[in-house]
C-alpha positions as CSV (number, residue, x, y, z in Angstrom):
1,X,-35.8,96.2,45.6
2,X,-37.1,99.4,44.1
3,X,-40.1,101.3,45.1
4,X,-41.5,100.5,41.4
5,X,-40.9,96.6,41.7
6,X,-42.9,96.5,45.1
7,X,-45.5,98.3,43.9
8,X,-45.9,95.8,41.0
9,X,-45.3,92.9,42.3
10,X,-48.5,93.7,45.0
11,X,-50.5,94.9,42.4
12,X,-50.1,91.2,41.0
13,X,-50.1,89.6,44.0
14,X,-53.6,91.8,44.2
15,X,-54.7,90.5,41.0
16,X,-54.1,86.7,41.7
17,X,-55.6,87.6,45.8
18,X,-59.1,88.8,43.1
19,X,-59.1,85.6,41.2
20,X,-59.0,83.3,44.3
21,X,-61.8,85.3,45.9
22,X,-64.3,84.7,42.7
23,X,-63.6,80.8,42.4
24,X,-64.1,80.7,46.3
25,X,-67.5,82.7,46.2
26,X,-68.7,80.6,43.2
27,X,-68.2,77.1,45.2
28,X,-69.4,78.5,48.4
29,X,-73.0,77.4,49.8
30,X,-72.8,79.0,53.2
31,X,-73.9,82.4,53.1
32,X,-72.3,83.7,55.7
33,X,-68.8,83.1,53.9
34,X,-69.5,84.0,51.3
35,X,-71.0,87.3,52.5
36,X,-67.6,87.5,54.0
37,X,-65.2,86.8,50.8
38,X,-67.7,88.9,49.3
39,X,-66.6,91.9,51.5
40,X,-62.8,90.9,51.3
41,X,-62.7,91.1,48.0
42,X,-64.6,94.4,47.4
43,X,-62.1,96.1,49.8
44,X,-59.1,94.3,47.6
45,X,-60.7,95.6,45.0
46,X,-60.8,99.1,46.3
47,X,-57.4,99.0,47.4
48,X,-56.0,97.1,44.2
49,X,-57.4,100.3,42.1
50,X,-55.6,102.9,44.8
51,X,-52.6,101.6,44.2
52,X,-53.1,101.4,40.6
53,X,-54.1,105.3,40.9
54,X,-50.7,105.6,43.0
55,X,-48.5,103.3,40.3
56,X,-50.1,105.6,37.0
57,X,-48.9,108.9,38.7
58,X,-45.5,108.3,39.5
59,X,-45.1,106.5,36.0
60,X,-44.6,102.9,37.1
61,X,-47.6,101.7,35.5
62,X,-48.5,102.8,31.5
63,X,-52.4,101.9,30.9
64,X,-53.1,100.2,27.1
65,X,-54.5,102.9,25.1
66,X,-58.7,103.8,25.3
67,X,-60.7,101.3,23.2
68,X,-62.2,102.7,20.4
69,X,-66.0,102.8,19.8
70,X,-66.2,100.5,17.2
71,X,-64.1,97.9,19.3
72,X,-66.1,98.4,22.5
73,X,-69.3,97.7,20.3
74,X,-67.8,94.3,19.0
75,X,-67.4,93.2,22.7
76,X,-70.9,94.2,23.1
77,X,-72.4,92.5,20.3
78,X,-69.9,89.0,20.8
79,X,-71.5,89.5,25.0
80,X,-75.0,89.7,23.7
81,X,-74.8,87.2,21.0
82,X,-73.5,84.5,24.0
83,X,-76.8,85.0,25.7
């Protein structure tokens, strides 16, 4: 397996590790838990956007292009409209 294809199958791995973490906090009543997925996930987080850092500068990894102001207004409008 190539360095590339490690690097992007953890980032994914990562990314589904993120997703657990917010279900688990959301249906969690005992504090101290959930202080402590909490705290889990922020350093996955952390580490998840290193080794995003890592995967853009040796070219593994091609970001989508910048959103343009008009589009990042829309979201804004469609958020603030669901409140």
């Amino acid at each position: 397996m190539q360095e590339k294809d490690m690097v992007n199958d953890v980032l994914s791995m990562i990314n589904s590790s993120l997703t657990g973490y917010a279900n688990a906090i959301t249906q969690t009543a005992n504090q101290q838990l959930r202080q402590v997925l909490q705290q889990t996930r922020d350093a996955d987080e952390q580490f998840q956007y290193q080794l995003y850092q890592v995967a853009e500068q040796k070219g593994y990894y091609q970001p989508a292009q910048p959103a343009q102001p008009q589009e990042i207004q829309q979201v804004r409008s469609s958020f603030a409209q669901g409140r």
